[in-house]
C-alpha positions as CSV (number, residue, x, y, z in Angstrom):
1,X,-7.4,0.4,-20.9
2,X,-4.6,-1.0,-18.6
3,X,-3.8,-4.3,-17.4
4,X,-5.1,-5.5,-14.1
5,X,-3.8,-7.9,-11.9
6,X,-4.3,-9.2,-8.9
7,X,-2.4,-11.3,-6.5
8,X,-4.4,-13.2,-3.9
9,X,-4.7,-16.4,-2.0
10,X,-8.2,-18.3,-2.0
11,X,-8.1,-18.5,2.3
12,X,-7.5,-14.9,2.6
13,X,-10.6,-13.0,3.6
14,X,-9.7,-9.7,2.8
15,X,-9.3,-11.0,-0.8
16,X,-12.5,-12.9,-0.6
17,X,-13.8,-9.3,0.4
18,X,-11.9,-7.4,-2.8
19,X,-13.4,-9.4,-5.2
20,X,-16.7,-9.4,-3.6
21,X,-16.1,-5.3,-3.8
22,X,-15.4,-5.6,-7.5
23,X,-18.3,-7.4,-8.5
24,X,-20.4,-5.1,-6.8
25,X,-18.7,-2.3,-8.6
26,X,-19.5,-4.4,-11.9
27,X,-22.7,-4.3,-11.3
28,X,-22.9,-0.6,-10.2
29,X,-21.1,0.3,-13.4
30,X,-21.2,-1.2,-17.2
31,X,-17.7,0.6,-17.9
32,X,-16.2,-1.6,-14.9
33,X,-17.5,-4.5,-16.0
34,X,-15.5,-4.1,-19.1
35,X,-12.7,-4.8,-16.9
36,X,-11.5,-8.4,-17.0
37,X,-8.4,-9.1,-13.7
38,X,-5.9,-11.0,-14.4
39,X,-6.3,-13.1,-10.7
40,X,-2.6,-15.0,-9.3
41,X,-3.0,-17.5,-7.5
42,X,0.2,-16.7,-5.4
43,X,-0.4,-20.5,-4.0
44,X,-0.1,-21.8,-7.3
45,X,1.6,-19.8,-9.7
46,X,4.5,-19.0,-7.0
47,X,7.4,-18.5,-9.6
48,X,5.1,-15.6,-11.4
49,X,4.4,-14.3,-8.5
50,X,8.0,-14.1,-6.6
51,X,8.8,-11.5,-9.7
52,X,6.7,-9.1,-8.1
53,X,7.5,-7.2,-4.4
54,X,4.6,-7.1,-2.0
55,X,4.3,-8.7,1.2
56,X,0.4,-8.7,2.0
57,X,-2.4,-9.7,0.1
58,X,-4.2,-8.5,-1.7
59,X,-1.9,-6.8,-4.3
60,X,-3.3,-4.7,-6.8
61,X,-1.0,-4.0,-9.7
62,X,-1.8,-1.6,-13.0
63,X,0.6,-2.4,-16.2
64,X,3.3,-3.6,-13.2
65,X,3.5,-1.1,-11.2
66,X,1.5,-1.9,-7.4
67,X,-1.1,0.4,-6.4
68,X,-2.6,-1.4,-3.4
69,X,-1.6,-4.2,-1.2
70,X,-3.6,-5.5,1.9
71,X,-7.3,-5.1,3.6
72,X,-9.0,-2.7,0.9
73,X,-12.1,-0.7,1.3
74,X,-15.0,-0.1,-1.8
75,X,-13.5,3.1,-2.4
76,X,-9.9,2.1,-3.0
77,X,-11.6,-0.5,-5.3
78,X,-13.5,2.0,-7.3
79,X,-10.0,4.1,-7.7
80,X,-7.9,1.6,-8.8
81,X,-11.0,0.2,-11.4
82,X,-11.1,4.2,-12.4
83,X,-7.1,3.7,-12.9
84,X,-7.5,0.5,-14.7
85,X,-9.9,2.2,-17.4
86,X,-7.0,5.2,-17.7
């Protein structure tokens, strides 16, 4: 399995609606729930998050490399979770 993380801000309502969107995956399927995200804080872990280039959030980044970044629909969820698991 990969690592997942995701950078986010807690007043943002498309991230609000990602993580809604992967806890309905989790519950849709075991193997995603296997899945544990490594959630930034951009607002609070600012340094960590300046090392990575992406303007909008949500960012979605497997083992480094960004895969998503902005409003997200369930299906773009369910690819990058189907990325995560390799």
């Amino acid at each position: 399995m990969k690592n997942l993380e995701i950078f986010y801000r807690k007043d943002c309502p498309y991230c609000k609606k990602a993580l809604r969107l992967i806890e309905a995956l989790q519950d849709e399927n075991d193997l995603y729930r296997t899945i544990k995200p490594k959630l930034v804080d951009e607002e609070i872990e600012v340094d960590y998050a300046d090392l990575f280039d992406y303007y909008y959030v949500p960012a979605f980044y497997i083992d480094g490399k960004k895969v998503h970044e902005g409003a997200i629909e369930k299906e773009e969820v369910k690819n990058i979770l189907e990325q995560t698991l390799g």
